[in-house]
C-alpha positions in Angstrom: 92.2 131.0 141.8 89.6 127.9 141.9 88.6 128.5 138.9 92.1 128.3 137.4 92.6 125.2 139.1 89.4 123.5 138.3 90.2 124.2 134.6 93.6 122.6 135.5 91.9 119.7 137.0 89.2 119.5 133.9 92.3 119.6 131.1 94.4 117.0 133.1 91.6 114.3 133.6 90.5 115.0 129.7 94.1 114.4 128.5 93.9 111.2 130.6 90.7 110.5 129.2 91.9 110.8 125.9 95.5 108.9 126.9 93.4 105.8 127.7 91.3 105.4 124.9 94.2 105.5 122.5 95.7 103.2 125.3 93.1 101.0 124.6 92.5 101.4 120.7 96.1 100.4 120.3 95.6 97.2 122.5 92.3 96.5 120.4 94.7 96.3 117.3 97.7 94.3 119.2 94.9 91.8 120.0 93.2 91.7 116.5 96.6 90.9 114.8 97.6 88.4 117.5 94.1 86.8 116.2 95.3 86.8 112.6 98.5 85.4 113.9 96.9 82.8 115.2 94.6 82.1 112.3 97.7 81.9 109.7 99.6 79.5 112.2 96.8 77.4 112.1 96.7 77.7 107.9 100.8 77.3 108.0 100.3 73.5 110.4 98.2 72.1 107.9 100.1 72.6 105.2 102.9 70.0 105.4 99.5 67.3 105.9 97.6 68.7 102.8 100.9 68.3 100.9 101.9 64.8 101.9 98.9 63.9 100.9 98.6 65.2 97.4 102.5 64.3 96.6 101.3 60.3 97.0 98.9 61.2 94.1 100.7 63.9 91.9 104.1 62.9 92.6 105.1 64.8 89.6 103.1 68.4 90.5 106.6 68.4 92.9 107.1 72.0 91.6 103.9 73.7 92.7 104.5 71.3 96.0 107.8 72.8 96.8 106.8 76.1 95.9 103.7 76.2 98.9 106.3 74.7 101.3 108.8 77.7 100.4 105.9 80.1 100.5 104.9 78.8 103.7 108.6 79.0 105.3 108.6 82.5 103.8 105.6 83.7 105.5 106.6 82.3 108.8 109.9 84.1 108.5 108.3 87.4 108.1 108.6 89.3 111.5 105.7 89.5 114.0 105.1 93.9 113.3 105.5 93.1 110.0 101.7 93.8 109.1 102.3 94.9 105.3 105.0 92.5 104.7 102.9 89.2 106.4 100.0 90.4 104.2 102.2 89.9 100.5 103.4 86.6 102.1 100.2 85.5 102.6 98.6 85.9 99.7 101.3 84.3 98.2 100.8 81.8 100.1 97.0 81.5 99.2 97.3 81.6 95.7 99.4 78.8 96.0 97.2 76.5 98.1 94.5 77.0 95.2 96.8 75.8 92.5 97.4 72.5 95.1 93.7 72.2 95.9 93.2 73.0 91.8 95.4 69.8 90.9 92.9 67.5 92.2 91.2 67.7 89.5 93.5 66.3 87.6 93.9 63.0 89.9 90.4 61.6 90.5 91.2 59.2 93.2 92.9 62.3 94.9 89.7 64.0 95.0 87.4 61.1 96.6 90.2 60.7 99.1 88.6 61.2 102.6 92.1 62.6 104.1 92.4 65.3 101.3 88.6 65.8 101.2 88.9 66.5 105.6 92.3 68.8 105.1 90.3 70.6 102.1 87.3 70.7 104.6 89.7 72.3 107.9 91.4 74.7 105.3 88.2 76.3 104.0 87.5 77.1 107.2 90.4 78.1 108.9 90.6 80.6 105.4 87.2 82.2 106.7 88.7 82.4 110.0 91.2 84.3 108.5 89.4 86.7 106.9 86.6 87.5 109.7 90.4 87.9 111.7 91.6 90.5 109.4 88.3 92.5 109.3 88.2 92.4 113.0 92.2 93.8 113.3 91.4 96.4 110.2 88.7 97.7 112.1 90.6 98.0 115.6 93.4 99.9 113.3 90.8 101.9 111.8 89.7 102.9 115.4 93.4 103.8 116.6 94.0 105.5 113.1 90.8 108.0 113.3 92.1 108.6 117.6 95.8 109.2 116.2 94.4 111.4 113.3 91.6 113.8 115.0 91.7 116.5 116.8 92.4 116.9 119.8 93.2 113.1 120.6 96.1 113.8 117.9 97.9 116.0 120.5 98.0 113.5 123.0 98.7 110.8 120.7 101.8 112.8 119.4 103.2 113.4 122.5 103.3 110.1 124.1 104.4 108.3 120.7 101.1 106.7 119.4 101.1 105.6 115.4 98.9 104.4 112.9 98.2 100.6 112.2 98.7 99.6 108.8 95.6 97.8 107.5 96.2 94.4 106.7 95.4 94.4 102.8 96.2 92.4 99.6 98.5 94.5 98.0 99.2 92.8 94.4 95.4 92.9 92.6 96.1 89.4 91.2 95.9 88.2 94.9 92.9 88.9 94.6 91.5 86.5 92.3 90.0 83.6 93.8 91.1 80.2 92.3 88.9 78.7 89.9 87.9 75.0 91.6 86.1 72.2 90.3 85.0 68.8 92.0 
């Protein structure tokens, strides 16, 4: 009879065992994506100051100008979940910022101006932030995935409603290509 119910007692504290690590690899992930969050508002609040500054020089680029603004309302529209979705939006998004930070080298006086040369500075490295954010969130989903996947963690998982993370990836290969620059 105490044997039965120190068995009990073992399989009860190991499901809970199990129940708070996926508790906890799911939180990881919430917290790594609010990190990226953070990361692309950052990207999103320079924008309008990178553009102001590059329409008093290339007035007439006003297409590719509109186009980063509408990329950038786009990508703020996309709903917080939305991990797959917000990753096509942004690198959108960042394909277009290299064509704005390409055109200065078409305007010379654009490129030695200290404003644009200090938004150019903050963007580069918010865009590492960005990345070192969305290794750190693929790697919490990772964790989560392989808890929601393996044996016997996937029994618990399925019965109290746990899911895989999507990874945070560029989906189109051509967002992949990093802008050709020259100052």
């Amino acid at each position: 009879m105490y044997t039965i119910l120190a068995i009990l007692a073992a399989l009860v504290l190991y499901v809970v065992f199990i129940y708070n690590g996926l508790v906890k690899s799911r939180q990881m992930a919430e917290e790594a994506w609010s990190g990226i969050d953070v990361q692309l508002k950052r990207r999103a609040d320079l924008i309008p100051n990178l553009i102001e500054t590059v329409k008093g020089y290339a007035g007439h680029e006003k297409s590719t100008l509109e186009e980063v603004v509408a990329l950038r309302n786009k990508a703020q529209a996309v709903p917080a979940g939305d991990v797959e979705g917000r990753a096509v939006a942004e690198g959108l998004l960042g394909q277009a910022l290299g064509r704005v930070i390409a055109l200065a080298e078409a305007y010379p006086d654009l490129k030695a101006n200290q404003n644009f040369l200090e938004l150019q500075r903050s963007l580069e490295t918010i865009e590492g932030e960005i990345q070192m954010s969305r290794r750190y969130y693929n790697g919490a989903a990772r964790d989560l995935n392989v808890k929601v996947e393996s044996f016997p963690s996937n029994l618990v998982a399925g019965q109290f409603g746990f899911a895989k993370k999507p990874y945070f990836e560029i989906a189109n290969e051509a967002d992949r290509a990093v802008p050709t620059v020259k100052f």
